[in-house]
mmCIF entry with sequence, helices, sheets and N, C-alpha, C, O atoms, coordinates in Angstrom:
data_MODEL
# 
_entry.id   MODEL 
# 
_entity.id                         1 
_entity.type                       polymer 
_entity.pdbx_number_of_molecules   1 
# 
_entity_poly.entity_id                      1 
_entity_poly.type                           'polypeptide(L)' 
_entity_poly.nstd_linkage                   no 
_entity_poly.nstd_monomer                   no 
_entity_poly.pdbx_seq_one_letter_code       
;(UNK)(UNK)(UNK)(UNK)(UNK)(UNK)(UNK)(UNK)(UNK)(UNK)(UNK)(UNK)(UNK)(UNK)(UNK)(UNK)
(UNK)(UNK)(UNK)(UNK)(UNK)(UNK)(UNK)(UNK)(UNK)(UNK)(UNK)(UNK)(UNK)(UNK)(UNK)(UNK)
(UNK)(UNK)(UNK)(UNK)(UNK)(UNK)(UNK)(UNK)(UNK)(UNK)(UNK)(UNK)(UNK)(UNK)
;
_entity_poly.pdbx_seq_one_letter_code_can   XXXXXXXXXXXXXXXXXXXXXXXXXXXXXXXXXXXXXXXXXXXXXX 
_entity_poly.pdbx_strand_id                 A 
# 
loop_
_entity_poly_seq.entity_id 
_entity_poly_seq.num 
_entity_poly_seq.mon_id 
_entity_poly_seq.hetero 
1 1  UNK n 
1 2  UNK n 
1 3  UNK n 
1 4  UNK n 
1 5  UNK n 
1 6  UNK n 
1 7  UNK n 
1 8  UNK n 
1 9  UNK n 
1 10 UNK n 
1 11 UNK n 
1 12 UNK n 
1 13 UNK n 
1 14 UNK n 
1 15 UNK n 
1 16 UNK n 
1 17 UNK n 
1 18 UNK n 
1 19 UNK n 
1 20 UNK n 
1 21 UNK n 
1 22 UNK n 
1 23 UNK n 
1 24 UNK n 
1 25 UNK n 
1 26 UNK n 
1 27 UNK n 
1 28 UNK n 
1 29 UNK n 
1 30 UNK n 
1 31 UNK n 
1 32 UNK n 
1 33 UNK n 
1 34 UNK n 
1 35 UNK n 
1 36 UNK n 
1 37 UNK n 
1 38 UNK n 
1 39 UNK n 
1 40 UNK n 
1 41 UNK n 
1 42 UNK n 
1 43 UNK n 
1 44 UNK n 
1 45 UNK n 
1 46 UNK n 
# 
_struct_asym.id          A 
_struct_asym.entity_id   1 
# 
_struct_conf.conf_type_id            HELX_P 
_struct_conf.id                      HELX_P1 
_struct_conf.pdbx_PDB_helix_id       AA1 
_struct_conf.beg_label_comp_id       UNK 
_struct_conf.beg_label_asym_id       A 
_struct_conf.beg_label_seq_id        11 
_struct_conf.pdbx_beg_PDB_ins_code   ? 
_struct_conf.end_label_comp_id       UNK 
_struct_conf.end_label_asym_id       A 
_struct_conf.end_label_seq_id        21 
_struct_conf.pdbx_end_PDB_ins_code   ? 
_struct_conf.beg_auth_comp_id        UNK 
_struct_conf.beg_auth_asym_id        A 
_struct_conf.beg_auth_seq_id         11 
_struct_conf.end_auth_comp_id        UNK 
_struct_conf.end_auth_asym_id        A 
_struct_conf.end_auth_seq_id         21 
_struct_conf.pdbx_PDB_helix_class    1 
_struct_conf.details                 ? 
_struct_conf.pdbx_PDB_helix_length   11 
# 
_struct_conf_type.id          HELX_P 
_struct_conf_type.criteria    ? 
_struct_conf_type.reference   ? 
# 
_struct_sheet.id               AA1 
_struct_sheet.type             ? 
_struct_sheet.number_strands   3 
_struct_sheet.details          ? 
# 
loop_
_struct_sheet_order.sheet_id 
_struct_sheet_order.range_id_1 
_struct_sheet_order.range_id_2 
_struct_sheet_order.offset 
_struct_sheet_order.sense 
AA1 1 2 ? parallel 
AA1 2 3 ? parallel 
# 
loop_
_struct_sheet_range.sheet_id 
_struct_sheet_range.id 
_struct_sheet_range.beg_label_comp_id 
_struct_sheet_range.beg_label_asym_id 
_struct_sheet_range.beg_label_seq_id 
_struct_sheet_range.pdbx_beg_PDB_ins_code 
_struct_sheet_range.end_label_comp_id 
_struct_sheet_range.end_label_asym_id 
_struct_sheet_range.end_label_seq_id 
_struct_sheet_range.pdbx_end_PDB_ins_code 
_struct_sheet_range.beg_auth_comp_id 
_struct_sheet_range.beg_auth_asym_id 
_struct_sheet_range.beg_auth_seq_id 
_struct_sheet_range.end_auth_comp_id 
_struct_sheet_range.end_auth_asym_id 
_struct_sheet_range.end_auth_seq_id 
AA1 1 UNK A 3  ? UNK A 5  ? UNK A 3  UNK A 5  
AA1 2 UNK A 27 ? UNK A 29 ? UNK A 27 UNK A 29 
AA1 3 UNK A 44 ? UNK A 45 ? UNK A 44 UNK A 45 
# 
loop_
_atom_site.group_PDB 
_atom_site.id 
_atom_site.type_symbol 
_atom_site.label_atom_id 
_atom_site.label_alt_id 
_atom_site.label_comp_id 
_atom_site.label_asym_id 
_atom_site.label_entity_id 
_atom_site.label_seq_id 
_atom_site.pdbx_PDB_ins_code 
_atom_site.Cartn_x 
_atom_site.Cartn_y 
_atom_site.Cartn_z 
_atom_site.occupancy 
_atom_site.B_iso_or_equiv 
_atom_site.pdbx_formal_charge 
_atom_site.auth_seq_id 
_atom_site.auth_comp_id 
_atom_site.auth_asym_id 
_atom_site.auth_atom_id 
_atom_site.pdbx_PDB_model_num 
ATOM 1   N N  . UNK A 1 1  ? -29.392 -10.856 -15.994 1.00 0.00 ? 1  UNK A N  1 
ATOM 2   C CA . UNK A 1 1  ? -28.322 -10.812 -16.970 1.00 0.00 ? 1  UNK A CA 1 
ATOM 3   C C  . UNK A 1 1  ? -27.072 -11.420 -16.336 1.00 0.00 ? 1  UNK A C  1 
ATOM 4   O O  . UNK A 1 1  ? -26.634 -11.068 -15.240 1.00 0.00 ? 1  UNK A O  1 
ATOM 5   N N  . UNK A 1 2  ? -26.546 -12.338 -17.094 1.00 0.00 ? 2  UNK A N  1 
ATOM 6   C CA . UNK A 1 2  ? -25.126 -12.445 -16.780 1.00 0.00 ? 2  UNK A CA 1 
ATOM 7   C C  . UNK A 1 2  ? -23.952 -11.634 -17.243 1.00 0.00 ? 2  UNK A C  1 
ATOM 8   O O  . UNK A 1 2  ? -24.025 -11.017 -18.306 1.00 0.00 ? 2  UNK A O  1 
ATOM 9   N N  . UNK A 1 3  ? -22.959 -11.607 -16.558 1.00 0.00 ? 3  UNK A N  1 
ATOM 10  C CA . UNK A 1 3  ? -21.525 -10.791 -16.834 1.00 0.00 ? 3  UNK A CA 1 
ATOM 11  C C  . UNK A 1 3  ? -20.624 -11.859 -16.495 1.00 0.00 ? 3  UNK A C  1 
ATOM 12  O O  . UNK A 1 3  ? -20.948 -12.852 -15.844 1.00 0.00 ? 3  UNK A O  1 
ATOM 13  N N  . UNK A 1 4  ? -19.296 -11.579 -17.035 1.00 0.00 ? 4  UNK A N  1 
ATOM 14  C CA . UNK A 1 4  ? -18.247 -12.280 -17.215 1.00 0.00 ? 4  UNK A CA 1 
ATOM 15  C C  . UNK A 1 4  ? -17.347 -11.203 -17.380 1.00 0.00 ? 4  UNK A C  1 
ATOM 16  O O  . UNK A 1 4  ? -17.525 -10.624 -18.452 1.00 0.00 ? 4  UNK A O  1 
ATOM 17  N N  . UNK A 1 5  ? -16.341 -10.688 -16.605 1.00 0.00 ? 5  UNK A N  1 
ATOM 18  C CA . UNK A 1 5  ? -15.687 -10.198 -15.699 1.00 0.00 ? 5  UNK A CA 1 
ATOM 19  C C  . UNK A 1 5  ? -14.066 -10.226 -16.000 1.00 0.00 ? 5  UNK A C  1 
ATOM 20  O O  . UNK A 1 5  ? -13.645 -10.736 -14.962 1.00 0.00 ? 5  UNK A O  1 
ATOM 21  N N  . UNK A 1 6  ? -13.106 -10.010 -16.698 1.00 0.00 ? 6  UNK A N  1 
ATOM 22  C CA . UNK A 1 6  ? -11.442 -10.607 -16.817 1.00 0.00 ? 6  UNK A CA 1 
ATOM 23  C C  . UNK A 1 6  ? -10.935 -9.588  -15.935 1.00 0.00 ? 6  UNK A C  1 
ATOM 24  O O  . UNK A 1 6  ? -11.481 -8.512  -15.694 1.00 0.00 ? 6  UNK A O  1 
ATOM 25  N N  . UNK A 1 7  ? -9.864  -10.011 -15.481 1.00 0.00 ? 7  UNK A N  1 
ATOM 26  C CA . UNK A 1 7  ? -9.097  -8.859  -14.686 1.00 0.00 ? 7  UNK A CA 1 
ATOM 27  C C  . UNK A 1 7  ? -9.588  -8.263  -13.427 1.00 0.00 ? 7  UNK A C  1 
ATOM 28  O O  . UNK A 1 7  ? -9.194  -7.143  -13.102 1.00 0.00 ? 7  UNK A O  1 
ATOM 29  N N  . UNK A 1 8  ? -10.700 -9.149  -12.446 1.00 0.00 ? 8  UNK A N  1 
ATOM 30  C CA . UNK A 1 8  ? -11.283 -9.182  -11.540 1.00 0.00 ? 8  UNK A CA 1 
ATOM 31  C C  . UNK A 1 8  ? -10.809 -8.318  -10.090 1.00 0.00 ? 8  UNK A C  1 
ATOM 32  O O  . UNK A 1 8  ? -11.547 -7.878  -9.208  1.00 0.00 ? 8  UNK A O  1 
ATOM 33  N N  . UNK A 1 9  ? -9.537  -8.264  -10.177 1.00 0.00 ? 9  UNK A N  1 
ATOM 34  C CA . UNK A 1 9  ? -8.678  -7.657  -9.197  1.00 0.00 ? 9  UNK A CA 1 
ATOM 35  C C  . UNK A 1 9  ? -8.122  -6.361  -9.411  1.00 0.00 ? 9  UNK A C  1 
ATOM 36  O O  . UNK A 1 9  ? -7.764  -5.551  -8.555  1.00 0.00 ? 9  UNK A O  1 
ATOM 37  N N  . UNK A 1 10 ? -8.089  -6.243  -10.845 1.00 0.00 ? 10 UNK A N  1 
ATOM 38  C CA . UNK A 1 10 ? -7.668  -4.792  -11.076 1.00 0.00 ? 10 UNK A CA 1 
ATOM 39  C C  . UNK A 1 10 ? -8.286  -3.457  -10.515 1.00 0.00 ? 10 UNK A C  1 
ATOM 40  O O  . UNK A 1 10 ? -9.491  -3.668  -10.654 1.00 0.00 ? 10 UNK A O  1 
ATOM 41  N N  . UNK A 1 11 ? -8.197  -2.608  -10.139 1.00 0.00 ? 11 UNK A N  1 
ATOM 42  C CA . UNK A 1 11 ? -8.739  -1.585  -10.054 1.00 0.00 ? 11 UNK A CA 1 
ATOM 43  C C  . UNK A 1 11 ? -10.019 -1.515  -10.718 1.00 0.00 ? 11 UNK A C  1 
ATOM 44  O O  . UNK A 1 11 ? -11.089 -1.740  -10.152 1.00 0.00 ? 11 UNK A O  1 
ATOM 45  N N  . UNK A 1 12 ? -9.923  -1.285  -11.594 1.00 0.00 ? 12 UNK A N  1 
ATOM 46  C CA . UNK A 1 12 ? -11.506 -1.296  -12.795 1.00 0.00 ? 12 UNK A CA 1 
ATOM 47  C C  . UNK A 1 12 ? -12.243 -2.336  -12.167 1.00 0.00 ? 12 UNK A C  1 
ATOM 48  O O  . UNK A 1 12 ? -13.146 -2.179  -11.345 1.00 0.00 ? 12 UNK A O  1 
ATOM 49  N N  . UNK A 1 13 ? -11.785 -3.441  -12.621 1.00 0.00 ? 13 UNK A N  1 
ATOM 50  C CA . UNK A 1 13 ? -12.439 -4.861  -12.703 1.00 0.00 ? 13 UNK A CA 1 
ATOM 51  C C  . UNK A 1 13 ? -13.341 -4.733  -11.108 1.00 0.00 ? 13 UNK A C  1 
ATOM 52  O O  . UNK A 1 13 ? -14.498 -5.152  -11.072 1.00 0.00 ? 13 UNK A O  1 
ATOM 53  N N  . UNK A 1 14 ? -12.776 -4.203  -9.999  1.00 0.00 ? 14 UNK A N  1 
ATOM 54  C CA . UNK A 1 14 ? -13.250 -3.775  -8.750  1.00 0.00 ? 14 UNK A CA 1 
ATOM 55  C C  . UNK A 1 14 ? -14.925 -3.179  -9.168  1.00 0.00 ? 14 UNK A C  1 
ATOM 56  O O  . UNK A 1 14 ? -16.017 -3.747  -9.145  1.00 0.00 ? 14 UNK A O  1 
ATOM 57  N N  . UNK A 1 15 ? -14.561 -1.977  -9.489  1.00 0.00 ? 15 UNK A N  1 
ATOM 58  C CA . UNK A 1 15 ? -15.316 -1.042  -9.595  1.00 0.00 ? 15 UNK A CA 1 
ATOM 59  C C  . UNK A 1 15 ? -16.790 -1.602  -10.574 1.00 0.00 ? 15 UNK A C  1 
ATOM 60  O O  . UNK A 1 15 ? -17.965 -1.460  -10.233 1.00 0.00 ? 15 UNK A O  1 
ATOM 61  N N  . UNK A 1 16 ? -16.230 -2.307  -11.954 1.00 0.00 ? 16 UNK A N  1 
ATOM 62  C CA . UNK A 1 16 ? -17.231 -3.089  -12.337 1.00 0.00 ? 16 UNK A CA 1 
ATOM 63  C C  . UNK A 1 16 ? -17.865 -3.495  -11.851 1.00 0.00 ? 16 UNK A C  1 
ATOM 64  O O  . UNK A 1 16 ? -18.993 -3.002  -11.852 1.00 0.00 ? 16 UNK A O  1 
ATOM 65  N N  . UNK A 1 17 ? -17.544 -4.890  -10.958 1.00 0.00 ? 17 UNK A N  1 
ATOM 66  C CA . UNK A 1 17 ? -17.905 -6.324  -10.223 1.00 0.00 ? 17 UNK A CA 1 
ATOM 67  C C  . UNK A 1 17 ? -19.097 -5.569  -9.219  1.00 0.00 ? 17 UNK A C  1 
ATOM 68  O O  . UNK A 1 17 ? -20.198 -6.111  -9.121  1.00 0.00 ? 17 UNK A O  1 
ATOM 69  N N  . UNK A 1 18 ? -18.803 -4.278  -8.480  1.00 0.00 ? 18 UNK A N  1 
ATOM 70  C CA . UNK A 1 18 ? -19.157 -3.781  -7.572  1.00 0.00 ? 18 UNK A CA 1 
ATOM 71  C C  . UNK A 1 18 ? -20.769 -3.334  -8.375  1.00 0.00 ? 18 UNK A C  1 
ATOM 72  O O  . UNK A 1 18 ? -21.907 -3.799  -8.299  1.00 0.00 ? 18 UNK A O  1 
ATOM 73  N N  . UNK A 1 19 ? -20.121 -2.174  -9.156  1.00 0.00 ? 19 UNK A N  1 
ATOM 74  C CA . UNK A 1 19 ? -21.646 -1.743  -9.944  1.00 0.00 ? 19 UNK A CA 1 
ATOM 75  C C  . UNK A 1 19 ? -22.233 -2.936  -10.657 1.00 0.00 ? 19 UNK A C  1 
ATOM 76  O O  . UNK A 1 19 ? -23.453 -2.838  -10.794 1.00 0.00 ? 19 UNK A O  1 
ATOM 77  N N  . UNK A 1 20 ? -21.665 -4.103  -11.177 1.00 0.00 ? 20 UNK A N  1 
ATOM 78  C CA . UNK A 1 20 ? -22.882 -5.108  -11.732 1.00 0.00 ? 20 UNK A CA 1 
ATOM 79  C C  . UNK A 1 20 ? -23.316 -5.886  -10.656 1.00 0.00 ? 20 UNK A C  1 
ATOM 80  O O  . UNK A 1 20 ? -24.296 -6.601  -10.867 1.00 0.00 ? 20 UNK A O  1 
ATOM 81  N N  . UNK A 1 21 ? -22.696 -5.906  -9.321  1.00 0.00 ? 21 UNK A N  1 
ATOM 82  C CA . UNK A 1 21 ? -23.775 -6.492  -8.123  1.00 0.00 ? 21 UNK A CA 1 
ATOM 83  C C  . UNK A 1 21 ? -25.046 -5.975  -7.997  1.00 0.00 ? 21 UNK A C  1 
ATOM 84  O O  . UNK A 1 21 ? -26.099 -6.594  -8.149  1.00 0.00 ? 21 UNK A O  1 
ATOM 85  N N  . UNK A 1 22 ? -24.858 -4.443  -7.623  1.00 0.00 ? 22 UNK A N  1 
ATOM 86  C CA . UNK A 1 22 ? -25.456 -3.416  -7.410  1.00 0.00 ? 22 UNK A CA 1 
ATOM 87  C C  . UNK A 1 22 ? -26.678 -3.267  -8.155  1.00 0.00 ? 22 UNK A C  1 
ATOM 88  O O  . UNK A 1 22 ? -27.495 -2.470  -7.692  1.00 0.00 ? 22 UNK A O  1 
ATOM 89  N N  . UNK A 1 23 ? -26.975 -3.899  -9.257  1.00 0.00 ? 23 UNK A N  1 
ATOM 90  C CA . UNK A 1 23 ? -27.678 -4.056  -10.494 1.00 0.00 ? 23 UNK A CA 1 
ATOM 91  C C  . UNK A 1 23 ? -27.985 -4.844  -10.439 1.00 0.00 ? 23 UNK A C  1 
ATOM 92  O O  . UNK A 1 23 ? -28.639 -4.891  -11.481 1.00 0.00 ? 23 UNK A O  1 
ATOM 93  N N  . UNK A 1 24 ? -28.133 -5.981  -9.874  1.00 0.00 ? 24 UNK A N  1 
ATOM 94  C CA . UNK A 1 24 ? -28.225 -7.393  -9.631  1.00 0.00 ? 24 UNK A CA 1 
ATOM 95  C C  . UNK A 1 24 ? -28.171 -8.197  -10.928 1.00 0.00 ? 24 UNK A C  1 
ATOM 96  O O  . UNK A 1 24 ? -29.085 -8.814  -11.474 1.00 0.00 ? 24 UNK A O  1 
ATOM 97  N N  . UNK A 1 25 ? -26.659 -8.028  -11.370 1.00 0.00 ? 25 UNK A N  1 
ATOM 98  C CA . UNK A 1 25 ? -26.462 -9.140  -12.255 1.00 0.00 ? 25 UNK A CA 1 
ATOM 99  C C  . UNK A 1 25 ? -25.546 -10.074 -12.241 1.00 0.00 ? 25 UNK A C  1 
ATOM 100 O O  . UNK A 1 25 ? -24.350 -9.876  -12.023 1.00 0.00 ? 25 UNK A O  1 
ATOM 101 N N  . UNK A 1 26 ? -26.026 -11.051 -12.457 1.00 0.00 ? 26 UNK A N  1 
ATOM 102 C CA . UNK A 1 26 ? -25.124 -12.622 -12.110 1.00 0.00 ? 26 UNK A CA 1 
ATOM 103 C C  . UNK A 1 26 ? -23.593 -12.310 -12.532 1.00 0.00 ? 26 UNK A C  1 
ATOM 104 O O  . UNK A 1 26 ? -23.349 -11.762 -13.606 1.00 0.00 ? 26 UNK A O  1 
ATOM 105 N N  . UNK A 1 27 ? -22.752 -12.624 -11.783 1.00 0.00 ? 27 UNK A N  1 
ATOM 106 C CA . UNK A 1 27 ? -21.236 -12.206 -12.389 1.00 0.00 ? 27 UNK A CA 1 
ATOM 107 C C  . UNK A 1 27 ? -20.276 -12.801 -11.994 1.00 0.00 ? 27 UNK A C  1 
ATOM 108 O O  . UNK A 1 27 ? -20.027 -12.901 -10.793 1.00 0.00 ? 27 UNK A O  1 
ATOM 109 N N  . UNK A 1 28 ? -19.321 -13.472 -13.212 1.00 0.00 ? 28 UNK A N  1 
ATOM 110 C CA . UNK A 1 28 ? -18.381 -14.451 -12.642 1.00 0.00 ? 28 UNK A CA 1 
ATOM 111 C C  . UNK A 1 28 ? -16.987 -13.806 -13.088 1.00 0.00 ? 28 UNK A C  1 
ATOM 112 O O  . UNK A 1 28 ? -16.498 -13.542 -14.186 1.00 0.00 ? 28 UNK A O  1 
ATOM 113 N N  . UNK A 1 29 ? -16.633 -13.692 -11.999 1.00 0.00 ? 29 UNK A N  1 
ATOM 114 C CA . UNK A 1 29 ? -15.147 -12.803 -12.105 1.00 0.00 ? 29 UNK A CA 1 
ATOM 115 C C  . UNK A 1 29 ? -14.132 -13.943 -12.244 1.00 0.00 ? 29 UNK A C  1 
ATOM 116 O O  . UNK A 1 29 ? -14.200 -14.795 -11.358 1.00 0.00 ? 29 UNK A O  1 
ATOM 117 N N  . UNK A 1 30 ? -13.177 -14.120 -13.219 1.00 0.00 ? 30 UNK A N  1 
ATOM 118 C CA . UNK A 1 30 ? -11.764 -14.392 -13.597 1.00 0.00 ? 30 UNK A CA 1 
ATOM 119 C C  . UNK A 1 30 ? -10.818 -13.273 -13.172 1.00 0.00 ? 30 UNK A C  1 
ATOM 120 O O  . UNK A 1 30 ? -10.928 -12.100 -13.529 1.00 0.00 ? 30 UNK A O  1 
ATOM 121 N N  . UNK A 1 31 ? -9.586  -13.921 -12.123 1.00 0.00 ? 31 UNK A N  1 
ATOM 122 C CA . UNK A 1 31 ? -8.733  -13.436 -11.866 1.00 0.00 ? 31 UNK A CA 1 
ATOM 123 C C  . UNK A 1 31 ? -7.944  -14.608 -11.360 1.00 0.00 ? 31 UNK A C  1 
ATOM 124 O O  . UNK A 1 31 ? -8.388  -15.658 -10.897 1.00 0.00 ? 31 UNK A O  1 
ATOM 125 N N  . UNK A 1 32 ? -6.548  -14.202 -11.550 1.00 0.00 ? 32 UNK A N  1 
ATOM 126 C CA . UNK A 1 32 ? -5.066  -14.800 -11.087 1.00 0.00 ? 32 UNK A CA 1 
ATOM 127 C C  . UNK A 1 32 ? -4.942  -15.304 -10.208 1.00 0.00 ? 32 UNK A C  1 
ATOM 128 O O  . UNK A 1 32 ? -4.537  -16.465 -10.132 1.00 0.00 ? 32 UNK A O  1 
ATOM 129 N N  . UNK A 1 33 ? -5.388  -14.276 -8.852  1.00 0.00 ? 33 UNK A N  1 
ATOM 130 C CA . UNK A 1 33 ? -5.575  -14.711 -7.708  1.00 0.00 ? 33 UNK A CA 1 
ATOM 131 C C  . UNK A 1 33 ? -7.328  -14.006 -6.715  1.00 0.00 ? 33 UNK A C  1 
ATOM 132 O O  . UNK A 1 33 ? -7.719  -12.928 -6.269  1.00 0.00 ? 33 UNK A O  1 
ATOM 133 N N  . UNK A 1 34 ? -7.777  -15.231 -6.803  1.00 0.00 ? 34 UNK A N  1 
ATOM 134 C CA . UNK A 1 34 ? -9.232  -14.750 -6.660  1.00 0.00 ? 34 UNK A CA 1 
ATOM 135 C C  . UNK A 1 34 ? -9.560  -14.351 -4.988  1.00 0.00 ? 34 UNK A C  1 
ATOM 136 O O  . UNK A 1 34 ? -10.678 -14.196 -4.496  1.00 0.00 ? 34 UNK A O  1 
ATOM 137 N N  . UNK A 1 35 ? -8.590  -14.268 -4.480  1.00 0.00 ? 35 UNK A N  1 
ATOM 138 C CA . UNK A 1 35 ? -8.225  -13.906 -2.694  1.00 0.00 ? 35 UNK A CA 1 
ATOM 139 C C  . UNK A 1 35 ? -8.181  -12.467 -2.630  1.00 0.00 ? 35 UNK A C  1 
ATOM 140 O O  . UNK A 1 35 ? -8.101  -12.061 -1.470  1.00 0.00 ? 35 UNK A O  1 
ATOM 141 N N  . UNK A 1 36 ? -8.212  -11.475 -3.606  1.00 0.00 ? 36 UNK A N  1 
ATOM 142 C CA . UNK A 1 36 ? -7.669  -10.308 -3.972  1.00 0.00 ? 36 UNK A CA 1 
ATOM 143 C C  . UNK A 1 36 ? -8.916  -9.632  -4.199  1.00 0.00 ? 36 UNK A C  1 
ATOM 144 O O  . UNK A 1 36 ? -8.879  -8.409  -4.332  1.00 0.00 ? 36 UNK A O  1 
ATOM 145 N N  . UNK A 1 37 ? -10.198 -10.335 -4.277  1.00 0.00 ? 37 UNK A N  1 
ATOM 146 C CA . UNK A 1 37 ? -11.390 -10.128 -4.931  1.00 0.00 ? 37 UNK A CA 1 
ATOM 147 C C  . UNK A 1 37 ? -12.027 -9.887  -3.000  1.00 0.00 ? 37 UNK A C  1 
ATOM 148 O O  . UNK A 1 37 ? -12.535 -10.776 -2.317  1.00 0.00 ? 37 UNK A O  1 
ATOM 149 N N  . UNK A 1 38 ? -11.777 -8.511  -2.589  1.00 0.00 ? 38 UNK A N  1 
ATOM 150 C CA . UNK A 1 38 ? -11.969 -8.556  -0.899  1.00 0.00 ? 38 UNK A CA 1 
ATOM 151 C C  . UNK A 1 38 ? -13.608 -8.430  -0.413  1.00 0.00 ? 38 UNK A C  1 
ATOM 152 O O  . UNK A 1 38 ? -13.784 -8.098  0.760   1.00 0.00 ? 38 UNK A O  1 
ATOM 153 N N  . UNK A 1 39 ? -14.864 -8.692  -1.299  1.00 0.00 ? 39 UNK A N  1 
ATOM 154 C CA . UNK A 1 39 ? -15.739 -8.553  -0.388  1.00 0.00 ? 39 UNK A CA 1 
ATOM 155 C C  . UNK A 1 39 ? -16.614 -10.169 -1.664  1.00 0.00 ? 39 UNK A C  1 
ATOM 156 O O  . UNK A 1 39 ? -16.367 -10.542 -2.811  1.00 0.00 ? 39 UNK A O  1 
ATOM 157 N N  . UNK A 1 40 ? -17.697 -10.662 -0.503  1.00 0.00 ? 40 UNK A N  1 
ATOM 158 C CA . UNK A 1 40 ? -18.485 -11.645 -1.388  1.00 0.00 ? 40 UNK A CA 1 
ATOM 159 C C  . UNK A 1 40 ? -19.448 -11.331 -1.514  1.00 0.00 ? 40 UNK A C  1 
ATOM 160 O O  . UNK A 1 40 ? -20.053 -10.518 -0.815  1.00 0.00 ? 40 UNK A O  1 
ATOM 161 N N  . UNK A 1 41 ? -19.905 -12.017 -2.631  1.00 0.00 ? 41 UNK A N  1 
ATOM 162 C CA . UNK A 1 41 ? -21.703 -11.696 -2.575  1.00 0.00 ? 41 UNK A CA 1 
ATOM 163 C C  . UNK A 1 41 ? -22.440 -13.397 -3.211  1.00 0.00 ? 41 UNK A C  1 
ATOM 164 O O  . UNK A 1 41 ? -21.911 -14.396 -3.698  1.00 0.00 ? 41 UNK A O  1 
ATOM 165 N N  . UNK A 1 42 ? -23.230 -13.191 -3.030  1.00 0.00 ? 42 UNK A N  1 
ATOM 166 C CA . UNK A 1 42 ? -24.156 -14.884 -3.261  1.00 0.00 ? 42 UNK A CA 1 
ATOM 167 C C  . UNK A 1 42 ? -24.281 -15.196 -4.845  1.00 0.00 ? 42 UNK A C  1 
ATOM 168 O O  . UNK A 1 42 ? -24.301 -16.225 -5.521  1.00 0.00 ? 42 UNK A O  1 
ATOM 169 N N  . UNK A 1 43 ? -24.356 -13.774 -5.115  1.00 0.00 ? 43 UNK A N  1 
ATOM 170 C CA . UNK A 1 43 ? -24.659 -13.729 -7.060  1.00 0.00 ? 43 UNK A CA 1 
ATOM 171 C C  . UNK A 1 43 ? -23.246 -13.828 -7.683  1.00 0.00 ? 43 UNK A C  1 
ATOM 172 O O  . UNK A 1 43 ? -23.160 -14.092 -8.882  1.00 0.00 ? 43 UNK A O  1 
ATOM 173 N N  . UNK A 1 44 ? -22.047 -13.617 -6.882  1.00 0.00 ? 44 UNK A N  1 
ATOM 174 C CA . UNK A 1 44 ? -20.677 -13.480 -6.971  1.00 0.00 ? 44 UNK A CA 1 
ATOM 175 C C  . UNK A 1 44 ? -19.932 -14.686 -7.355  1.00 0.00 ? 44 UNK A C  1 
ATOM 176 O O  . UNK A 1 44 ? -19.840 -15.455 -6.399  1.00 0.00 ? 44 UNK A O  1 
ATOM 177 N N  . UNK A 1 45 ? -19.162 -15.274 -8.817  1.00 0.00 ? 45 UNK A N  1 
ATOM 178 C CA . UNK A 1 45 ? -18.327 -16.439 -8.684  1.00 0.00 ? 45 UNK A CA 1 
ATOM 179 C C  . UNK A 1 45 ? -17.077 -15.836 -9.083  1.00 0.00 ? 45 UNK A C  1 
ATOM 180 O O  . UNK A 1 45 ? -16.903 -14.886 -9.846  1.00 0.00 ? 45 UNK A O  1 
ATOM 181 N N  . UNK A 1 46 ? -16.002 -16.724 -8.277  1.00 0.00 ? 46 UNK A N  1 
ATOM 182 C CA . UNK A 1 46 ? -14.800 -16.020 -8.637  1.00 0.00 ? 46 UNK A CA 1 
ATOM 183 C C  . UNK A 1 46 ? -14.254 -17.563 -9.226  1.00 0.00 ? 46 UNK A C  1 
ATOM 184 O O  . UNK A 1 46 ? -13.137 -17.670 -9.733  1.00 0.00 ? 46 UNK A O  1 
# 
């Protein structure tokens, strides 16, 4: 499954990104500043 992600840096948007890795689903996070987004993953686009 893919996800698509807004607000990537927020608190939430964290917590999301984290549990839809975790799940292994493809996920492309949008954020402002995508440096803020502090860990990577391979399935991960910022």
């Amino acid at each position: 499954m893919n996800l698509t992600i807004f607000g990537g840096t927020a608190e939430t948007g964290i917590l999301v990104i984290k549990k839809a890795l975790e799940a292994e689903y493809r996920v492309t996070a949008f954020a402002r500043n995508p440096a803020k987004i502090s860990f990577q993953d391979k399935i991960l686009k910022s």
